[in-house]
MIMIKOL-653169 format. One record per residue: x, y, z of N, C-alpha, C, CB in turn. Coordinates in pm, whole numbers, plus 32768, in hexadecimal, padded with zeros to 4 digits. Each point is the difference from the previous one (the first is absolute). Glycine has a CB too. Layout:
XYZXYZXYZXYZ
...
! end
This chain:
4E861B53AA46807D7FC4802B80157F7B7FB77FED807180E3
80777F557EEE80387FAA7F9F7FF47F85807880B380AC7F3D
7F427EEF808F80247F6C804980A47FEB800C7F197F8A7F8E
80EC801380A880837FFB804C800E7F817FC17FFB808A80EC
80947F497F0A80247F657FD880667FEB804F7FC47FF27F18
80527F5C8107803B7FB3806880B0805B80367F627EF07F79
80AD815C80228089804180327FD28078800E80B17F847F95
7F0680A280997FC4808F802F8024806C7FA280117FC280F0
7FD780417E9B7FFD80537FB07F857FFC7FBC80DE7FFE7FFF
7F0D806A7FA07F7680047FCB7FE77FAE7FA77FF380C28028
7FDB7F007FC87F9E7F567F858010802F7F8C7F1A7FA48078
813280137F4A801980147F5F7FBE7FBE7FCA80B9802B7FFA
7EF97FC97F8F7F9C7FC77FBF80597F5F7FBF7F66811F7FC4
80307E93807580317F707FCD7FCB7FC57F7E80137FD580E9
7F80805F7EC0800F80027F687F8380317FCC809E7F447FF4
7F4A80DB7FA27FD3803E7FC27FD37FB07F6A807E80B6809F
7FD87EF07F487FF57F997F8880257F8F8012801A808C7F83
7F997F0380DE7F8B802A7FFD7FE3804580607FD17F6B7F92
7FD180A5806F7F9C809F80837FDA7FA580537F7180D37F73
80F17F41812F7FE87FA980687FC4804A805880A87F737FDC
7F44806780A77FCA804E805F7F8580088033808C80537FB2
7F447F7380DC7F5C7FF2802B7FB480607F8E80277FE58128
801B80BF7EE67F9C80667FD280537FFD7F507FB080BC8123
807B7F0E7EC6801F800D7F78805980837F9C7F297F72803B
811E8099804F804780738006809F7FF47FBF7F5F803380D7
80CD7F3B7F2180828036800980607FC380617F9480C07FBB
80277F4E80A8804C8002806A7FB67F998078805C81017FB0
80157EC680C37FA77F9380727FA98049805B80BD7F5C8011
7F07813D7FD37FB9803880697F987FA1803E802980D77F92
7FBC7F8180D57F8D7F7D806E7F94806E802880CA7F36809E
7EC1808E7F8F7FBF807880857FB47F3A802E7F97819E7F85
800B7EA580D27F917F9580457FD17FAE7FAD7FB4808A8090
800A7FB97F037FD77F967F9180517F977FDD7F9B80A27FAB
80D37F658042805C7FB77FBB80087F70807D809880FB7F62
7F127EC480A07FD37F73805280807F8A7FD77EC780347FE7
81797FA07FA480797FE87FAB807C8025803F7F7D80247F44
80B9807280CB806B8040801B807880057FB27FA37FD980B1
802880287EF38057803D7F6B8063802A80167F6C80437F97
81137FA480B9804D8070801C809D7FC57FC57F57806880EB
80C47F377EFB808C7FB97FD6800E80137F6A7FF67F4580B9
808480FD7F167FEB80117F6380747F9D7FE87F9D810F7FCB
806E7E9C7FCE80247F887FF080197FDC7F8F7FA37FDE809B
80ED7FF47F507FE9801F7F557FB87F238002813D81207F72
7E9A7ED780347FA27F637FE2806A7F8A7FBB7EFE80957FB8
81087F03808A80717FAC7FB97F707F8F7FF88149803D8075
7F137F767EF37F887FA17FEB7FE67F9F808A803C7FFC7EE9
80177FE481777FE17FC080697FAC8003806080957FF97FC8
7F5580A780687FA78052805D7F917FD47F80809F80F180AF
7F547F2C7EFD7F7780057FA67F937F69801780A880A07F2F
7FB77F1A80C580037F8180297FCB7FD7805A808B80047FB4
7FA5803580C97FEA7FE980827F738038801080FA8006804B
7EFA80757F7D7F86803A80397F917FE37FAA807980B1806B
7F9E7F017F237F977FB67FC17FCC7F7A8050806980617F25
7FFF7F6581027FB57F9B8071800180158067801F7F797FAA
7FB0810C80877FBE802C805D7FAC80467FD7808E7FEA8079
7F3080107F0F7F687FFA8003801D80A07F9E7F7D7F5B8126
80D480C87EE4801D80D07FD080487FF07F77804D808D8112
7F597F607E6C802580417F908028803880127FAB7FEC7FA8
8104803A801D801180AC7FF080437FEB7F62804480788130
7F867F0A7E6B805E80097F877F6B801C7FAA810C7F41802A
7EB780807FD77F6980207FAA7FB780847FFC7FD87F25803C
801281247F587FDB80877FFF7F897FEA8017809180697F79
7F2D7FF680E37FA6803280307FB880927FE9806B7F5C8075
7F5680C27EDC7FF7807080077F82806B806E807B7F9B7F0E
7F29800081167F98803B80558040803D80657F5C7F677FD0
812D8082806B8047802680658086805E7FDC7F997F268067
805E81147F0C803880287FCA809D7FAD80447F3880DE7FB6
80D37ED3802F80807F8B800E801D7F947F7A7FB87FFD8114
80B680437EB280477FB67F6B80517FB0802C800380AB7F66
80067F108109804E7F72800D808D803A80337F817F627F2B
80C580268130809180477FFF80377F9B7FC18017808F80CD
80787FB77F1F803D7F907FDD80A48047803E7F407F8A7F09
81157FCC810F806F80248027808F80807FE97F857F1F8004
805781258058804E806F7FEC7FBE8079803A805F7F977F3B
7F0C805680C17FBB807E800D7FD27FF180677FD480397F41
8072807C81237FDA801C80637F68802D802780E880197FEC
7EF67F9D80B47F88800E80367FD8802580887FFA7F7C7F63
7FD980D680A77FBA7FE080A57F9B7F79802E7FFA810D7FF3
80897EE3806C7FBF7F6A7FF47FB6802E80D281007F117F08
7EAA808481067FD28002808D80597FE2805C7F437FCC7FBB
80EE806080AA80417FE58071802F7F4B801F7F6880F5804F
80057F3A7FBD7FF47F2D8049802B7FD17FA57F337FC6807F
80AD80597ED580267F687FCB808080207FF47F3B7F9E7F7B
812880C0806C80A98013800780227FA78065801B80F77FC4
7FB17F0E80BD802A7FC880647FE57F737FF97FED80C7806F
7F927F197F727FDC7F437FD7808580067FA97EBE7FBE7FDD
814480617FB7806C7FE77F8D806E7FF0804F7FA980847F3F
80917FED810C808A7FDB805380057F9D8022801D809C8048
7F8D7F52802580007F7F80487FEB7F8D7FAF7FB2807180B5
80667F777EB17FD07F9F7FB8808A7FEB7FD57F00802F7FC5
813480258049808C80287F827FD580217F7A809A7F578062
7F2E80EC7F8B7FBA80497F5E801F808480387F147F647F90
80FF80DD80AC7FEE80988031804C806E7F63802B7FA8815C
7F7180937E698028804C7F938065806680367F227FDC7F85
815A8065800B8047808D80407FB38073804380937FD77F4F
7F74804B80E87FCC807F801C8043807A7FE67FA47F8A808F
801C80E97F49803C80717FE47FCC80348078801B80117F02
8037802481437FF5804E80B87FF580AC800480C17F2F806A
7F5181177F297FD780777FE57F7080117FEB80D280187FB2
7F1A7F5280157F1780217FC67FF27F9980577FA380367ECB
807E7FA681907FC67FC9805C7FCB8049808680837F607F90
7EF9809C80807F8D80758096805D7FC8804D7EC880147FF8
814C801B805D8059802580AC7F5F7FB2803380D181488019
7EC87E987FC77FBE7FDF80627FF47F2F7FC87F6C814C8041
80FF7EA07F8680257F807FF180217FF5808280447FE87F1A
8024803F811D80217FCA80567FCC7FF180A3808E80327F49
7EE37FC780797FA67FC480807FD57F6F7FD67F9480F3804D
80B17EC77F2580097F6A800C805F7FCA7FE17F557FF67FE6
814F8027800980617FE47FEA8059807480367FA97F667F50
80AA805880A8806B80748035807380197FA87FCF7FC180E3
805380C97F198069801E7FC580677FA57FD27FC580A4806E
807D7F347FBA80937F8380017F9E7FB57FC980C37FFF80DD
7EC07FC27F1A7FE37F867F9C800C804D7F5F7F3E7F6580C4
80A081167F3C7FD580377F8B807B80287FE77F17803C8015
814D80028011809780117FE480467F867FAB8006808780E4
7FD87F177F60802F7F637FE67FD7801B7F617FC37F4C8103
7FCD809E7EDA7FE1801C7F9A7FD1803E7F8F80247FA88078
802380A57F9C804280CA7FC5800D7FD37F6D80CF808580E1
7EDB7FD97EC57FFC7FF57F438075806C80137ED27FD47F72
81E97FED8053801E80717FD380297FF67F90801E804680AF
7FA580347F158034801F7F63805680107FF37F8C80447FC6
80D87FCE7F9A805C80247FA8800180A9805A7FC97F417EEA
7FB580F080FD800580B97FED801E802080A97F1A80417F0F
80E27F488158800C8053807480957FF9803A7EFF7FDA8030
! end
């Protein structure tokens, strides 16, 4: 059975280039392991990058042991629950794309915050 995303449809993969995702799939899937909660796909503005560098979370420096080539602004991620939500509450909160975003986000934010800040494209 397919995962579910915040509008109750089935989880569309949030990227692939680069290759996001706890399991490196593609996509914000979750199970128990996933201690993080990978579940917000987000496209990255240099600001959020910013933000989450002084909070201690490289996400611009490649990391190949972690098979991680750095992000850079523009490129979508599964980002952790909590820190979307620190970020909100900071005013950094990256777009979110709500199709690759897990339905089980919203056991730390709620819908209408993540609506608020809806990635919409040209193509949608």
């Amino acid at each position: 059975m397919s995962a579910m995303n915040v509008l109750g449809t089935e989880l569309v993969p949030c990227s692939y280039d680069p290759l996001t995702g706890y399991f490196r799939d593609g996509c914000c899937n979750t199970d128990e392991s996933d201690q993080g909660s990978h579940l917000v796909c987000v496209k990255v503005s240099n600001d959020f990058l910013a933000f989450s560098a002084a909070k201690g979370n490289d996400l611009v420096t490649p990391r190949p042991e972690y098979r991680f080539a750095g992000l850079k602004p523009g490129d979508r991620w599964c980002l952790c629950a909590n820190r979307w939500r620190e970020a909100l509450e900071a005013g950094f909160a990256p777009p979110v794309i709500l199709e690759s975003t897990h339905f089980k986000a919203l056991e730390f934010v709620t819908r209408a915050q993540l609506e608020k800040h809806r990635f919409h494209s040209a193509l949608h």
